[in-house]
Kinemage of the C-alpha trace (Angstrom):
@kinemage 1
@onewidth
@group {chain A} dominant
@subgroup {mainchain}
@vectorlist {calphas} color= white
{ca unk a 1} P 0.000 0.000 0.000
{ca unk a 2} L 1.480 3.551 -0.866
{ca unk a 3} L 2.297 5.738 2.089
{ca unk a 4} L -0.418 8.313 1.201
{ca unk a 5} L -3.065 5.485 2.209
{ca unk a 6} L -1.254 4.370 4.981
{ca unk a 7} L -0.380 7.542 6.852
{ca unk a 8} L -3.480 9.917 5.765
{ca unk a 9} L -6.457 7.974 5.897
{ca unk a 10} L -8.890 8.231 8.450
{ca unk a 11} L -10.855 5.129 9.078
{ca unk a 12} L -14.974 6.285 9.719
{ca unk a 13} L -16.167 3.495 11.655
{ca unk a 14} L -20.075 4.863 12.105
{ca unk a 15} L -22.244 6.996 10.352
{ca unk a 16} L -22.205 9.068 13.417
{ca unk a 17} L -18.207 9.277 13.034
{ca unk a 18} L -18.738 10.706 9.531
{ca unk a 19} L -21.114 13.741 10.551
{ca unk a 20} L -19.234 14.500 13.328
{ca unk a 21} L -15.954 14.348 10.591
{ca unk a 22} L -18.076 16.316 8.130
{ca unk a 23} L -19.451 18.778 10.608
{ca unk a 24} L -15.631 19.420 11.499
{ca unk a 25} L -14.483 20.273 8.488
{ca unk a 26} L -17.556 22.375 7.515
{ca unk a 27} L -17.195 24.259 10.520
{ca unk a 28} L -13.464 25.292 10.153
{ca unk a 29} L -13.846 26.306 6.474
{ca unk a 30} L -16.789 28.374 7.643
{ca unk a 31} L -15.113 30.181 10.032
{ca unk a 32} L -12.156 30.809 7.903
{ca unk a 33} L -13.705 31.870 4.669
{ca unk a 34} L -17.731 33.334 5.423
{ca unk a 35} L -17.552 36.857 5.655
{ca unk a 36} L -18.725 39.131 8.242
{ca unk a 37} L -21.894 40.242 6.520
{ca unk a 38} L -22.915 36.810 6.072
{ca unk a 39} L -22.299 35.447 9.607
{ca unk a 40} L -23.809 38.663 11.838
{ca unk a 41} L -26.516 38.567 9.340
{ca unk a 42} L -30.060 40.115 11.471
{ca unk a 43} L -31.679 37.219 13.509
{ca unk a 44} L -28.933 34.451 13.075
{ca unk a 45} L -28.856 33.614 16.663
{ca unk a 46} L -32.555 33.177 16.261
{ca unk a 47} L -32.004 30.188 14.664
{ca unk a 48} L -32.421 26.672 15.543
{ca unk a 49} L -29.707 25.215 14.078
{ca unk a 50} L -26.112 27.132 13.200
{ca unk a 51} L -25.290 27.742 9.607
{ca unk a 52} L -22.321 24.870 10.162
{ca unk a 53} L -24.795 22.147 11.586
{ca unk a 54} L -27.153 23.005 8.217
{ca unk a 55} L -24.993 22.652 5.903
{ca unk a 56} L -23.202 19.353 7.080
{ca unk a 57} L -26.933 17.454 7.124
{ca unk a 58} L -27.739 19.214 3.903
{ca unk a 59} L -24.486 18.106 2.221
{ca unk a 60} L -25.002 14.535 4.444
{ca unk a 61} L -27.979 14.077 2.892
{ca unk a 62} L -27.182 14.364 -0.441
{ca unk a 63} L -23.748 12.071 -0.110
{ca unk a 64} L -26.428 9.586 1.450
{ca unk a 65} L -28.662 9.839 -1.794
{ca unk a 66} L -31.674 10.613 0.094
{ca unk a 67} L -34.314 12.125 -2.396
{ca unk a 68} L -36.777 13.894 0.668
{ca unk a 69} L -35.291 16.988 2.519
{ca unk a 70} L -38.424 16.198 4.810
{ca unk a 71} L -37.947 12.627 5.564
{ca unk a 72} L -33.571 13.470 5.804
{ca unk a 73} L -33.584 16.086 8.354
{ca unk a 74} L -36.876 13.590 9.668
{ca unk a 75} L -34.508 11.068 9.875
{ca unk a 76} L -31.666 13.162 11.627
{ca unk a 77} L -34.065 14.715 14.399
{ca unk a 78} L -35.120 11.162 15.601
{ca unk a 79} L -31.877 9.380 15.417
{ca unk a 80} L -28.904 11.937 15.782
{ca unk a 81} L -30.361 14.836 17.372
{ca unk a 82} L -27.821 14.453 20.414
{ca unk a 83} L -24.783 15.815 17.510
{ca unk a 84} L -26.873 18.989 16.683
{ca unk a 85} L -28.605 20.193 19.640
């Protein structure tokens, strides 16, 4: 095996590992690269969920295939609600 698969791959062993993973990476690049303007936007810390946590079940969802926004975040809300509180 060459040393880039050996050294720099991360081994996801649950489903739960790879939101967590995704919501990571989302999170950092958010930070780092979303403006100002966007971020203290009016009534953003009205919202439910944080711009990071949307976009890592949005993007989830559609890595996962799933055709229904409704039944996805559905499906999030009764079995991973405990990662985005």
């Amino acid at each position: 095996m060459s040393k880039f698969h050996t050294n720099n791959t991360t081994v996801l062993a649950t489903f739960e590992d790879f939101l967590a993973t995704v919501f990571v990476i989302i999170d950092d690049l958010y930070c780092r690269y979303v403006p100002p303007e966007v971020t203290k936007r009016r009534h953003a810390l009205d919202a439910k969920l944080s711009d990071s946590e949307f976009i890592t079940i949005s993007l989830c969802g559609e890595l996962a295939g799933v055709d229904s926004e409704n039944a996805w975040h559905s499906f999030i809300k009764r079995n991973y609600q405990h990662l985005f509180p």
